[in-house]
N, C-alpha and C positions, 0 to 999 in steps of 0.2 A: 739497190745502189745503181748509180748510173756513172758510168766513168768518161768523161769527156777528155778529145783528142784533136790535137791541130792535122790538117793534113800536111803529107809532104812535097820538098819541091821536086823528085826526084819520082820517075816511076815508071813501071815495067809490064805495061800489056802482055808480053809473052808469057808472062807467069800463067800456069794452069792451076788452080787449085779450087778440086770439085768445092760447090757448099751445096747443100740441102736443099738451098732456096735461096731466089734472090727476090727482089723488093725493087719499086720505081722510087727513086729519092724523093721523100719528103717533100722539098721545095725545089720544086724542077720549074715552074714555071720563074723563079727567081732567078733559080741558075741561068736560066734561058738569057731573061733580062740580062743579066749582070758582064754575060759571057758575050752579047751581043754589041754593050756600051765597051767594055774592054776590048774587044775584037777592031778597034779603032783607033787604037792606043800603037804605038813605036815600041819596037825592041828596048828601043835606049826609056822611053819614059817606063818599060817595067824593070829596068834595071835601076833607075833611082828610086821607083818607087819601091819596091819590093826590097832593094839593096842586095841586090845579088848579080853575079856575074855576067858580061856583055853574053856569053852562050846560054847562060841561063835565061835571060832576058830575052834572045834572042828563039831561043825553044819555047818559052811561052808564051811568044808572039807567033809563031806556028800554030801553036794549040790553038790559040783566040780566033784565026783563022780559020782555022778546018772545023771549028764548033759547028755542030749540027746538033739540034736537040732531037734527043732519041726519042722512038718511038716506042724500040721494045727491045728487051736488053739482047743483044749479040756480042762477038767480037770483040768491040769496042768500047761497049757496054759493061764493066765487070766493077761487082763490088768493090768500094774503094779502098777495103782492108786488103784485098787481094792483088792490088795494083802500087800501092803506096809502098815505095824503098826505102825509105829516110830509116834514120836511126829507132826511132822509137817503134816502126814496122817491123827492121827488123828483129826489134827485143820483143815483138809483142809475138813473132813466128807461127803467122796464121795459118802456113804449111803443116802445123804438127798437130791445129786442134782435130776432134773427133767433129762427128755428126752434133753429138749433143754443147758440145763444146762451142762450136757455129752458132746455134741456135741459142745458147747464153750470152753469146755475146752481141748477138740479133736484138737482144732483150734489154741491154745493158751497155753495151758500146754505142758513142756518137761524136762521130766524125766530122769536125766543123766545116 
């Protein structure tokens, strides 16, 4: 079974939570793309476009700036189940799985 999940807008790089392993995303050369056409884009047009708040809008126009496609995961770099706050992150409470638990859900979780 494969359980699919939107990402959140909301997210917390301090978070520490070991996993096992981590993995280079799937489509990173997309991200690349996609993150480098957005990176061009105005606070206020992610704010209409997304329909979210002038700060939110405003922080993901930050991000779209400081993108750097990574090379190899550090700091910056963390799983995005480990980094994602939003509501359904925190129901889903990556904090409490085990070793083996990570790794099912490595198998089985995807993160649009």
């Amino acid at each position: 079974m494969k359980i699919l999940i939107s990402p959140a807008k909301s997210l917390d790089y301090n978070r520490n939570v070991d996993t096992p392993f981590q993995t280079i995303p799937q489509f990173l050369e997309e991200a690349d793309y996609l993150a480098n056409k957005l990176g061009k884009f105005s606070a206020k047009k992610f704010e209409k476009m997304m329909h979210i708040s002038k700060d939110l809008g405003e922080l993901n126009y930050q991000r779209y700036q400081a993108w750097e496609k990574p090379n190899t995961l550090n700091d910056n770099v963390k799983p995005a189940a480990t980094v994602f706050t939003g509501e359904v992150y925190r129901g889903l409470d990556i904090e409490s799985f085990s070793s083996e638990e990570l790794t099912k859900a490595q198998g089985e979780l995807r993160i649009l």
